[in-house]
Structures are given as structure tokens and as C-alpha cells.
Residue frames as qw, qx, qy, qz and C-alpha x, y, z in Angstrom:
[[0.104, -0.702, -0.633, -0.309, 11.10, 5.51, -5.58],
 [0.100, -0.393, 0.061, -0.912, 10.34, 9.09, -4.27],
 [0.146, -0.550, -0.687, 0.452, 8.52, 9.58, -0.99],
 [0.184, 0.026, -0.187, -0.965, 6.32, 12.31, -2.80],
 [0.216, 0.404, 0.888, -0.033, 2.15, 12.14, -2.52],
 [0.189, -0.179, -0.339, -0.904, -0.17, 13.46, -4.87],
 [0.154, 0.388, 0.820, -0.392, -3.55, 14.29, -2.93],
 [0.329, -0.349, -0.431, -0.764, -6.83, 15.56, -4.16],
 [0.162, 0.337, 0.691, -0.618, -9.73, 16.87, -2.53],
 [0.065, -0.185, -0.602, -0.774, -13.11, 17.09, -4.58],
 [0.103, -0.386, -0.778, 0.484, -15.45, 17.13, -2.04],
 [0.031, -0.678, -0.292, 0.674, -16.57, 20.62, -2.72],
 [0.687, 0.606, 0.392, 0.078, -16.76, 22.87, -6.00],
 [0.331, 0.821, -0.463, 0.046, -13.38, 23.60, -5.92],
 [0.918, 0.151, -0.174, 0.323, -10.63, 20.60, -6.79],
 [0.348, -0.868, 0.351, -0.047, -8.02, 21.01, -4.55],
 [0.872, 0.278, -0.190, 0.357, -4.55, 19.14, -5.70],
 [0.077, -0.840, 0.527, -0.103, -0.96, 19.44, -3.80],
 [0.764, 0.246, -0.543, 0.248, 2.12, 17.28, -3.14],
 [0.529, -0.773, 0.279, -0.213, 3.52, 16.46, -0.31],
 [0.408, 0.504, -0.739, 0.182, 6.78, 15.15, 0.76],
 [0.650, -0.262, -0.698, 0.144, 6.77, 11.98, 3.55],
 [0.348, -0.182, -0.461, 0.796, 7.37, 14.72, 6.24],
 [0.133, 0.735, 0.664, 0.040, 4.44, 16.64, 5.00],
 [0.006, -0.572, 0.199, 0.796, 6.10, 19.78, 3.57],
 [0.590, 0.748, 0.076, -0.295, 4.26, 21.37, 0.52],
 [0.376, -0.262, 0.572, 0.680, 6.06, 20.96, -2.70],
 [0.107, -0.177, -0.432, -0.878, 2.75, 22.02, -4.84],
 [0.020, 0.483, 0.736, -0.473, -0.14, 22.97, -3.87],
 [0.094, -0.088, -0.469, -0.874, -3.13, 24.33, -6.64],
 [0.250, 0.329, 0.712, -0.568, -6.67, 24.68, -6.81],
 [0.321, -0.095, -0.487, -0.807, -9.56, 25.10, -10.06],
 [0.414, 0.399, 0.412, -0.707, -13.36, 26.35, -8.63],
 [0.381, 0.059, -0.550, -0.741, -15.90, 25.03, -11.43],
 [0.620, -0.158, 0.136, -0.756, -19.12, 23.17, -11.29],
 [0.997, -0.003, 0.077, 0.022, -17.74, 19.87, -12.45],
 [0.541, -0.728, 0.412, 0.093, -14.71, 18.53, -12.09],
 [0.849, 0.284, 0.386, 0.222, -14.13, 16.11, -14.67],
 [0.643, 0.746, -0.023, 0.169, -12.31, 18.61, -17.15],
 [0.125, 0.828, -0.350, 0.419, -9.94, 20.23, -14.93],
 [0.751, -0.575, 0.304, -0.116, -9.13, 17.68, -12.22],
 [0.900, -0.109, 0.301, 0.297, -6.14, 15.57, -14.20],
 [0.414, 0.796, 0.177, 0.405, -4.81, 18.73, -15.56],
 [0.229, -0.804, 0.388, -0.388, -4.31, 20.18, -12.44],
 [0.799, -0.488, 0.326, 0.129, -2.77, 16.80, -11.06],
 [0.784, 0.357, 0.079, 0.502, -0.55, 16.59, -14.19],
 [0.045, 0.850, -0.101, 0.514, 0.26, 20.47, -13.55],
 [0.518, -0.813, 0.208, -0.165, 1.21, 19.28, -10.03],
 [0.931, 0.043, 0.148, 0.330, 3.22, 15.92, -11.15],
 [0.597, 0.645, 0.097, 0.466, 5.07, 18.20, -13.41],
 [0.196, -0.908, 0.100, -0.356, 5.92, 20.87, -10.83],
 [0.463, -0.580, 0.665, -0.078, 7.61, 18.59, -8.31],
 [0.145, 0.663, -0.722, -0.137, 9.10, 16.35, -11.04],
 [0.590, -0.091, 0.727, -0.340, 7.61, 13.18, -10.19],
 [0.516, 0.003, -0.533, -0.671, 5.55, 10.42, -12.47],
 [0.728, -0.281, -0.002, -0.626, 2.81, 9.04, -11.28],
 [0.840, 0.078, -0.513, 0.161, 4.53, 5.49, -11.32],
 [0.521, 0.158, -0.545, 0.638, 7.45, 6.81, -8.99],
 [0.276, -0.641, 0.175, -0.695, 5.14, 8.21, -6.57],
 [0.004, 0.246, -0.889, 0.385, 4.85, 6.76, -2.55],
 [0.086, 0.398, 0.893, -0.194, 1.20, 7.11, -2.71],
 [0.119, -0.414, -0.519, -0.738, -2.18, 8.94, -3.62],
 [0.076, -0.267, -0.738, 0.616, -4.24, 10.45, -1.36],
 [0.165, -0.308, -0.561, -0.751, -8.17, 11.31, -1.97],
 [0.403, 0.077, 0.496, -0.765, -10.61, 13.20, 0.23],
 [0.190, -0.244, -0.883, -0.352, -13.60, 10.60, 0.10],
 [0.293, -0.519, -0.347, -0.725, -16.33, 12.96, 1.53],
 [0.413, 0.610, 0.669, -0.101, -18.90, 13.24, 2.49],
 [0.053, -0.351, 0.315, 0.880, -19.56, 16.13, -0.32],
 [0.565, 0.519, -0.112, -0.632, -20.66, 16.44, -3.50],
 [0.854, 0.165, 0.468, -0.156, -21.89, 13.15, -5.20],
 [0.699, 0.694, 0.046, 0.166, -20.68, 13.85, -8.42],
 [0.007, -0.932, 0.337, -0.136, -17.31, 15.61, -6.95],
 [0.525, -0.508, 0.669, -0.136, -16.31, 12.58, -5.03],
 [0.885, 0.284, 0.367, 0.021, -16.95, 9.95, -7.96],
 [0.471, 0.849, -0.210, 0.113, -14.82, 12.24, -9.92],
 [0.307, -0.722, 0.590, -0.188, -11.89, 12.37, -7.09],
 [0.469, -0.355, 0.803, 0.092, -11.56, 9.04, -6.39],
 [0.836, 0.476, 0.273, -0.025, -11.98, 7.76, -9.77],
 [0.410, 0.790, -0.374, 0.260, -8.85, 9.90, -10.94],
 [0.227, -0.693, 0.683, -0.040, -6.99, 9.00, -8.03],
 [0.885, 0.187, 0.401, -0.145, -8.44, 5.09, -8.70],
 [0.765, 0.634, 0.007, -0.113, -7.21, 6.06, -12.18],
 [0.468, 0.701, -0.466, 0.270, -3.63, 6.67, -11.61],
 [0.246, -0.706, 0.663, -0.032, -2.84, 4.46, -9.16],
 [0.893, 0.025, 0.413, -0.178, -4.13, 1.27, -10.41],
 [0.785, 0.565, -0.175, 0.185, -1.63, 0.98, -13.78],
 [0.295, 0.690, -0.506, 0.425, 1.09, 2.00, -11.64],
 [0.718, -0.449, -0.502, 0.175, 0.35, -0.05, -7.84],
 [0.218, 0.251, -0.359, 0.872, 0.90, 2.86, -6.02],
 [0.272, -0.382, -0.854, 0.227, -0.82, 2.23, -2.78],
 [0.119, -0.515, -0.347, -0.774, -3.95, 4.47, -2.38],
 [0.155, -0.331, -0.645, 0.671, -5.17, 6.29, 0.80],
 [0.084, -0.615, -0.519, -0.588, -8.72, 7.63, 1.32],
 [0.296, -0.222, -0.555, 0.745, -9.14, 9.91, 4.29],
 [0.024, 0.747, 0.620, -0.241, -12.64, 11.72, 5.50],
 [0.401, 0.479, 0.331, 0.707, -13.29, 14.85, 4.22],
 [0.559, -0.750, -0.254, -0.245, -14.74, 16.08, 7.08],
 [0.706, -0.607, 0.080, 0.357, -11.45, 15.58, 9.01],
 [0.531, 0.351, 0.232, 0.735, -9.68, 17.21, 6.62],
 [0.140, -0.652, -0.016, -0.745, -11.46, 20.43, 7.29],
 [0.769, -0.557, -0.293, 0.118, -11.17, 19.88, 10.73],
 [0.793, -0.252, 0.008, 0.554, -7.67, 19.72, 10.42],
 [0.276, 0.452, 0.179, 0.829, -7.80, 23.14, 8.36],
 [0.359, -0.838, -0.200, -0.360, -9.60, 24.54, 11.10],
 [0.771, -0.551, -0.020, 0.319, -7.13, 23.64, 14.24],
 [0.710, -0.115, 0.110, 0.686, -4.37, 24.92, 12.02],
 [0.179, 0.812, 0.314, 0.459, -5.63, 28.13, 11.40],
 [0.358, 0.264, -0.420, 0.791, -3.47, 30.77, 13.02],
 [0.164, -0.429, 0.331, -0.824, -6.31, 31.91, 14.74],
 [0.774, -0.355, -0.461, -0.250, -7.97, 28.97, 16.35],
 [0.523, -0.620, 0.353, -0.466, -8.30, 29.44, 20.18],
 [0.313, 0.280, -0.899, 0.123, -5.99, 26.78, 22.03],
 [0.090, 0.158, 0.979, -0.095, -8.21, 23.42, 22.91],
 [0.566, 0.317, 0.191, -0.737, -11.00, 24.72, 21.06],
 [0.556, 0.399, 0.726, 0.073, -13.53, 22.18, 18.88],
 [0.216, 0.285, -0.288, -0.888, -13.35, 22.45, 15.52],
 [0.578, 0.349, 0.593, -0.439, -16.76, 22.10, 13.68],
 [0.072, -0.366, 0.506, 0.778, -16.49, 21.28, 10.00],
 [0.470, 0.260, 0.807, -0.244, -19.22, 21.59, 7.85],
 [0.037, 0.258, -0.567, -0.781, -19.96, 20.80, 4.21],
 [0.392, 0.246, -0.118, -0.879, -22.95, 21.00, 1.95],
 [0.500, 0.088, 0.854, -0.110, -25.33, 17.92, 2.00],
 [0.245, -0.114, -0.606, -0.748, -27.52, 19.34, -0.49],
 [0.356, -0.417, -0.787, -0.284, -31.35, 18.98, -0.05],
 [0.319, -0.730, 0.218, -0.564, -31.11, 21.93, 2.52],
 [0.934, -0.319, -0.111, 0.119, -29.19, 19.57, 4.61],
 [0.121, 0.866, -0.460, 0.156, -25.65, 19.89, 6.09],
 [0.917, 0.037, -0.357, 0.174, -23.10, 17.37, 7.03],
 [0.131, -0.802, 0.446, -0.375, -21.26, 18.14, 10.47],
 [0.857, -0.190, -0.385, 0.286, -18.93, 16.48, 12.92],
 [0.151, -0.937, 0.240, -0.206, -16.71, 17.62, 15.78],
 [0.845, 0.258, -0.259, 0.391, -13.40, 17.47, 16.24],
 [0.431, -0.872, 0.207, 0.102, -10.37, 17.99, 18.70],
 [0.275, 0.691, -0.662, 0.090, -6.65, 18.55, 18.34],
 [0.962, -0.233, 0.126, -0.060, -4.47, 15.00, 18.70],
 [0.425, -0.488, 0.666, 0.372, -0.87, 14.28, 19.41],
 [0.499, -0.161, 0.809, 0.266, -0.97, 11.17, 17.86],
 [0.372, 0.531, 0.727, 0.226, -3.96, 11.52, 15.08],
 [0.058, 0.178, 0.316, 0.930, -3.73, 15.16, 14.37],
 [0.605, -0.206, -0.010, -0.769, -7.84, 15.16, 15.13],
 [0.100, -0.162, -0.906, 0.379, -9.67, 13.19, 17.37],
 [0.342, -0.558, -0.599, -0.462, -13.86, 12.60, 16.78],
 [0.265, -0.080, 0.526, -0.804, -15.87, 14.53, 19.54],
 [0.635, 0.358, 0.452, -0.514, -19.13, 14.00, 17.80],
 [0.582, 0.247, 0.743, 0.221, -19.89, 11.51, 15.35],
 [0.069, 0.014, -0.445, -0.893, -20.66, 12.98, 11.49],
 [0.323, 0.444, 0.658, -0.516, -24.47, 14.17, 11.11],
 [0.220, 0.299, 0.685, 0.627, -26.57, 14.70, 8.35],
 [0.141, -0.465, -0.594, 0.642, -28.91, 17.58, 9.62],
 [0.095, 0.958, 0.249, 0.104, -31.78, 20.46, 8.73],
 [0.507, 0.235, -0.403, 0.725, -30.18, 23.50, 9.60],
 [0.432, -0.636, -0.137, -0.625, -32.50, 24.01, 11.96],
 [0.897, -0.421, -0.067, -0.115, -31.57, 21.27, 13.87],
 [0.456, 0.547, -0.370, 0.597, -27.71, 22.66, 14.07],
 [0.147, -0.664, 0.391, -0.620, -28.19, 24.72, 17.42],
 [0.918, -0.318, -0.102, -0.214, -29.67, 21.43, 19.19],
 [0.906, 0.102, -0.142, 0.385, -26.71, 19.22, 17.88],
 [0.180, 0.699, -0.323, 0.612, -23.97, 22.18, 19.23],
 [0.638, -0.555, 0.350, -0.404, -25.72, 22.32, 22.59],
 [0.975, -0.218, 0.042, 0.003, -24.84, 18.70, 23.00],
 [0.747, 0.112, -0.326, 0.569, -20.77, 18.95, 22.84],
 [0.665, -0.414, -0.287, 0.552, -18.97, 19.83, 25.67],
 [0.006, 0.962, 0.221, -0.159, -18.27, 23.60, 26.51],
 [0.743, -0.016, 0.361, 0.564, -15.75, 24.32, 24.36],
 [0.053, 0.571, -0.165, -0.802, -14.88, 27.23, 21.91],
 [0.607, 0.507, 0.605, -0.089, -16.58, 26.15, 19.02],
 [0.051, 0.624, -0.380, -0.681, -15.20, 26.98, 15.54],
 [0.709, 0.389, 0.582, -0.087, -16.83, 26.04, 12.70],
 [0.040, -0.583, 0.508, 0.633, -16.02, 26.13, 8.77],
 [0.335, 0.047, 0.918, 0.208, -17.16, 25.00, 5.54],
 [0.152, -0.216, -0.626, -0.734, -19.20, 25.51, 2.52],
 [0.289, -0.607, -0.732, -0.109, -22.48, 24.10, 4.67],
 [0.530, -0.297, -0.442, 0.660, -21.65, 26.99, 7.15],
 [0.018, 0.325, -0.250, -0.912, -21.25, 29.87, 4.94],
 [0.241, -0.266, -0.633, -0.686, -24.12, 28.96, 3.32],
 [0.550, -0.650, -0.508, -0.129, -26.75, 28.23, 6.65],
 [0.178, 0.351, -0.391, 0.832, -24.59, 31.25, 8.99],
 [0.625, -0.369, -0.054, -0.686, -27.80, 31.49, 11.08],
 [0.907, -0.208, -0.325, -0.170, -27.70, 27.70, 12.02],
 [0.674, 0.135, -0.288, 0.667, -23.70, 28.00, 13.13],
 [0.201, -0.836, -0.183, -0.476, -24.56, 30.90, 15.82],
 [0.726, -0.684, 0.069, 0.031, -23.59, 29.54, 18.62],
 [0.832, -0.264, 0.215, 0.437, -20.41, 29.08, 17.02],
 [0.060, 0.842, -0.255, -0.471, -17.52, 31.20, 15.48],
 [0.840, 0.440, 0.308, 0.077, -17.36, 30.68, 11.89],
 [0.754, -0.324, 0.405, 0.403, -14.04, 30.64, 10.51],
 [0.471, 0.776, -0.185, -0.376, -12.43, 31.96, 7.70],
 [0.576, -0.246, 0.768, 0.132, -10.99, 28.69, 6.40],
 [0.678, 0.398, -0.364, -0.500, -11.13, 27.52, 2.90],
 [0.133, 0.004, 0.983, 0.129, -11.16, 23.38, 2.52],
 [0.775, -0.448, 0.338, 0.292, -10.99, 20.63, 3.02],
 [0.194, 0.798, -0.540, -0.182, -7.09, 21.32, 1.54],
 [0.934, 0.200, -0.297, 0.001, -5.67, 18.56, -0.19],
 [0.166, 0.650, -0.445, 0.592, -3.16, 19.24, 2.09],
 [0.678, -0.140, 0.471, -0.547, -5.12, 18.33, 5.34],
 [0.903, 0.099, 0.085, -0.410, -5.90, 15.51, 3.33],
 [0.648, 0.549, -0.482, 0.217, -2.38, 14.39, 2.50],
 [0.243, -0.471, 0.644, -0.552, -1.36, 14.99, 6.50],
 [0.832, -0.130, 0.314, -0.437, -4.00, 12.10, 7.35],
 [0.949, 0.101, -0.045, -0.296, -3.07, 10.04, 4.98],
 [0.383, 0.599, -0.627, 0.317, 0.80, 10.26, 5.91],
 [0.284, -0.425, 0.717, -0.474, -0.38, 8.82, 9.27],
 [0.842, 0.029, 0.236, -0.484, -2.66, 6.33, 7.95],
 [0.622, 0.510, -0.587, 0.091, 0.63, 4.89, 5.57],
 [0.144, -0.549, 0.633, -0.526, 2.18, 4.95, 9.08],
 [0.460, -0.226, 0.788, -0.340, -0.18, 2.49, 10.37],
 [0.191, 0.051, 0.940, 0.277, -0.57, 0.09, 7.35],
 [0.384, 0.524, 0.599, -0.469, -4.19, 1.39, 6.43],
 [0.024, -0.184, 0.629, 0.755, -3.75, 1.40, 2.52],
 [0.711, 0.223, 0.238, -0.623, -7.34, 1.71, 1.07],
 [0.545, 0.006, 0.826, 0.147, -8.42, -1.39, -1.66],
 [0.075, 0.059, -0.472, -0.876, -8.67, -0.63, -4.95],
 [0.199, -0.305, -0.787, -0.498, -11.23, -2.86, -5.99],
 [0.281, -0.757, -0.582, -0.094, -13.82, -1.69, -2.94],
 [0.314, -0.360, -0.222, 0.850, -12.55, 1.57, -1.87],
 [0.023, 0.823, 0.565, 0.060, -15.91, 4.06, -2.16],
 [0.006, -0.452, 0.134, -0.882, -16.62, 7.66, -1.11],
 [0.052, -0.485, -0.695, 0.527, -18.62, 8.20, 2.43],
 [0.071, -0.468, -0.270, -0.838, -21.31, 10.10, 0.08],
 [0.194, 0.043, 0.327, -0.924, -23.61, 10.70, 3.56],
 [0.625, 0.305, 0.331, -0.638, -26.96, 9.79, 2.20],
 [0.638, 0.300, 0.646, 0.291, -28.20, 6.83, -0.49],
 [0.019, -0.279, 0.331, 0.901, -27.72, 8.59, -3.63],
 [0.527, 0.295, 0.137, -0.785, -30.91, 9.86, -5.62],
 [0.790, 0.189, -0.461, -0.359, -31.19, 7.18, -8.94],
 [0.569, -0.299, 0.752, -0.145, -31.22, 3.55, -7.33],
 [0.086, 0.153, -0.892, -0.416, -31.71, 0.46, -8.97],
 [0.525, -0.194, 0.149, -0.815, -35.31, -0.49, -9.26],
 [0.153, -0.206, 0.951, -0.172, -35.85, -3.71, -7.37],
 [0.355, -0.028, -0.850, -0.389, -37.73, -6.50, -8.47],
 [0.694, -0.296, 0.037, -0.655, -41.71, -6.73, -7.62]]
């Protein structure tokens, strides 16, 4: 078997797909912006299989960013990744999306040594979804502050409250509420990179943390709008 992983990030409204070898070197690494994912998201992971030579069977694993994000983005993701490992038992890893872009923030060439990175992505409902994060030997990132679900009014508050740090922030929620992310220097980062999202889950293989098919969700962030309507 090949020590190749196919990851996917869908988090956002652009599908992010790459391979990684067990040592986390690229071997593909693509990317298709559209409003839904469904058409173009197993196209571009066949397009990546196909690049580095692989079938799905003979991969080591699957890695899928499992949000928070976009409701509809992240059912998509991990349904394809659901989709192709379950005929083939190739052992699936789900890994935050939020620490992904983290990790795309720390590794940016310019990110100020021991500075916090702040990644935030689009909650919807004029809401954002943030968390903070430091570099880690051992885990690549390490939680400062817990993930939030916030106005963006109520951004500068939640800042003030981590430690005095550089502050670097990134993400869709960011670039869209710039005003709320003052206090902090917003980044020119694109994620989370399926990349970032492959790194995590090479360390989560490491320590035995294979997700379960049969209950392995998305972290969508907030109950999701249609519910079931519950008996009077």
C-alpha cells in the first residue's frame, strides 16, 4: 500500500484538494472556487488521484477539513471523503478547520516569530467563527482561545482577552468584517489548505485517532437552520 493521503478542505467556497506523502511533502495540490461544491469536488479529487498515480483503494488515508464553515460545504466534504473511503477501508481522519488555517497562518513566510495566529471563517448570519492559536513542537498548533461564534462587534472584546501577543489573523470571516480584526494584522493567507489539513491529520494517524465512519460529523458551529419538528 502507498503512504499517499488525499485531503480535502470544503469549509469555504473554494474546494481545496492535495496529496500528501507520510512525510508531508506535496505531490498535488489543486483548488475549484464555486458556490457549491457538489459538481466539482470528486473531479478535482480524481484529477488529484490521477496526478500522483494512486487509487483510492491503495491510499494510507483521507483527510477532511470538518469545519466549522459552510453547512452545505462541509456535508459535501465529508460525504465525498465518507464516500471513498468506506468501499475501500481506508482509515479516515477529520481535523478542525479552524486549525488548519491556523496552521496556514504560522507558516506564512511572514508571520512574526511567537506570534498568535487568529483564524477566522464565515459563520453566516453576520456572525464569525474565531479561535486562537500558537506554534507547537509536538502538535504543529496549540489552542490559546477556545473557538467562538461571535457578532463582529464583539471581535475587539474577545482579542483584548488573549495574551499580548502579535496577533495575526486570516480568513474569509476577516476579509469580510476588516473593521472587527483591527487590533490585529490581517494576513494575506488563503485557506484553510488541504494541505494544513493533511499536516494534522499525519499527526493524528501518529497517535491512533482514526475518525468513525459511521458517526464521524462536521463541527458545523451553530444548530443548523431546518430541524426536525418535535412532537407537541
Amino acid at each position: 500500500m502507498s503512504e499517499l493521503f488525499l485531503c480535502l478542505d470544503t469549509s469555504t467556497s473554494t474546494a481545496r484538494v492535495a496529496i500528501l506523502d507520510a512525510e508531508a511533502g506535496v505531490r498535488f495540490s489543486g483548488e475549484f472556487t464555486a458556490d457549491r461544491h457538489a459538481a466539482h469536488l470528486l473531479p478535482l479529487c480524481a484529477e488529484a488521484l490521477r496526478a500522483a498515480g494512486v487509487t483510492p483503494a491503495a491510499l494510507a488515508g483521507i483527510a477532511c477539513g470538518g469545519g466549522p464553515g459552510s453547512f452545505t460545504g462541509l456535508r459535501v466534504g465529508l460525504a465525498a471523503a465518507k464516500g471513498l473511503a468506506l468501499p475501500t477501508g481506508v482509515s479516515l481522519y477529520v481535523v478542525s478547520s479552524l486549525e488548519a488555517l491556523a496552521l496556514d497562518i504560522l507558516n506564512a513566510g511572514d508571520a512574526a516569530p511567537g506570534s498568535a495566529a487568529i483564524p477566522s471563517l464565515d459563520a453566516g448570519k453576520g456572525e464569525v467563527y474565531v479561535a486562537g492559536y500558537v506554534a507547537d513542537v509536538e502538535h504543529r498548533v496549540r489552542e490559546l482561545a477556545p473557538v467562538a461564534r461571535l457578532a463582529p462587534a464583539a471581535v475587539p472584546a474577545w482579542l483584548k482577552q488573549l495574551p499580548s501577543l502579535t496577533v495575526q489573523a486570516a480568513g474569509n470571516g476577516a476579509v469580510r468584517y476588516p473593521t472587527a480584526f483591527a487590533a490585529a494584522r490581517i494576513a494575506d493567507v488563503a485557506g484553510p489548505t488541504a494541505v494544513s489539513v493533511g499536516t494534522l491529520a499525519l499527526l493524528q494517524r501518529a497517535r491512533g485517532e482514526a475518525a468513525d465512519l459511521a458517526t464521524a460529523v462536521p463541527f458545523y458551529g451553530r444548530p443548523p437552520d431546518i430541524t426536525v419538528k418535535r412532537s407537541p
